[in-house]
N, C-alpha and C positions, 0 to 999 in steps of 0.2 A: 504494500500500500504506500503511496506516497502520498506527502502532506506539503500542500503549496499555501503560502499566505501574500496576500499583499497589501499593504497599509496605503492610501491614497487621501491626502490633503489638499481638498479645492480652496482657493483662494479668491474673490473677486472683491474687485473695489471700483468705483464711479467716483468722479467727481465733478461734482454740480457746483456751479458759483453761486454764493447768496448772496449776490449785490447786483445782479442783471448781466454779468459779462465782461466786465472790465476787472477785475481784483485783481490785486498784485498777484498772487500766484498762478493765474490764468497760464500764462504762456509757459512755467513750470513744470505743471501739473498734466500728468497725463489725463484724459477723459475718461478711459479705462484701464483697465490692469487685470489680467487673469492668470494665476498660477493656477499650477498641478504639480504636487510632489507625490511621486509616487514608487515605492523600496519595496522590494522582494522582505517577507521578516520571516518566515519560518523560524529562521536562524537569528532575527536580533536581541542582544543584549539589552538591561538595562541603560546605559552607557550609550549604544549606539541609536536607542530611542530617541533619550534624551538630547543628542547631536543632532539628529534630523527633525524635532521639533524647534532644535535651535537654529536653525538654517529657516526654519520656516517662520521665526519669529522676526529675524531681521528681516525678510523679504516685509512682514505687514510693520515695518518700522521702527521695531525695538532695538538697540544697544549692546552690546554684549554685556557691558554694566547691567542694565537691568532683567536681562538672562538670566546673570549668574544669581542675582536677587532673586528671584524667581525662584530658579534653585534652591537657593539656601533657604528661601521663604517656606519650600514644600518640604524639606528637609526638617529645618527646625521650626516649632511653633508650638503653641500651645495643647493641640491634637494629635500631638505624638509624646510618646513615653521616653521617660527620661533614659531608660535604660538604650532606646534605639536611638535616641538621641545621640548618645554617648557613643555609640558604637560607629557610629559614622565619624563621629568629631575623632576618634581616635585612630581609624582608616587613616584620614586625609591629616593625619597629625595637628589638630585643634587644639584649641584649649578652651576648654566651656566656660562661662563667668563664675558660676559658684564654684572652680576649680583653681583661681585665679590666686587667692589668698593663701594656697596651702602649694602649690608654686613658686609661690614669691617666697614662703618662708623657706623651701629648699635652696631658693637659690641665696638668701640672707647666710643660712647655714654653710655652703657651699665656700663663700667669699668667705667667712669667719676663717674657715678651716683651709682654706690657701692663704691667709693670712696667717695665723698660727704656722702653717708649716713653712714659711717663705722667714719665718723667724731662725736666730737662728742661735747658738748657746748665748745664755745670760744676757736672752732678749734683742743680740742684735741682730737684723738684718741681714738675708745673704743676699750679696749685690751680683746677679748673672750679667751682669756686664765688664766686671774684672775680669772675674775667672772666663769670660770667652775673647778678653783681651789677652791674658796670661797664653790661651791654648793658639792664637794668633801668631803670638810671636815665636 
């Protein structure tokens, strides 16, 4: 048995002047416009869905900017659970806001203890820029 699909995206747009004919965008503007997007999917991914919706989003005038908004809008939001939330944000190596503060304190910790070790007996200092002057010469 063989299993064929095919996803097809019609497009049409008109533009009508509301001011009798003359508007500045007049001679810009095309009168009409008609796409067709249309992808074999049997086989598409998540991923390659969401690529060919985004081809079709700029065609009706959206930004990549507000694409990826879009995205992330459906991604994260109130109507999804925290857990899948999280599991995306840490896919695409995120970092969620309530995760923010206990971050920061690794990284507070992190700097204490390269400072600690960058000490060096009876508190002073070891300066890597002698010693890779000394190994220089």
């Amino acid at each position: 048995m063989t299993y064929k699909a095919t996803l097809k995206v019609h497009f049409d747009t008109e533009w009508t002047p509301s001011y009798g004919g003359s508007g500045i965008y007049d001679d810009e503007t095309l009168p009409e416009e008609h796409y067709t997007f249309e992808i074999p999917c049997q086989d598409l991914n998540a991923v390659q869905l969401f690529r060919f919706f985004g081809n079709v989003a700029r065609v009706m005038g959206h930004c990549d900017i507000s694409i990826m908004k879009g995205a992330c809008a459906l991604a994260f939001n109130d109507m999804r659970s925290q857990e899948e939330m999280r599991k995306v944000a840490e896919e695409y190596e995120m970092t969620m806001d309530e995760d923010l503060k206990g971050k920061f304190e690794d990284w507070k910790k992190a700097e204490e203890d390269w400072a600690r070790l960058k000490k060096g007996p009876m508190g002073t200092v070891v300066s890597y820029e002698v010693e890779n002057e000394e190994e220089v010469e």
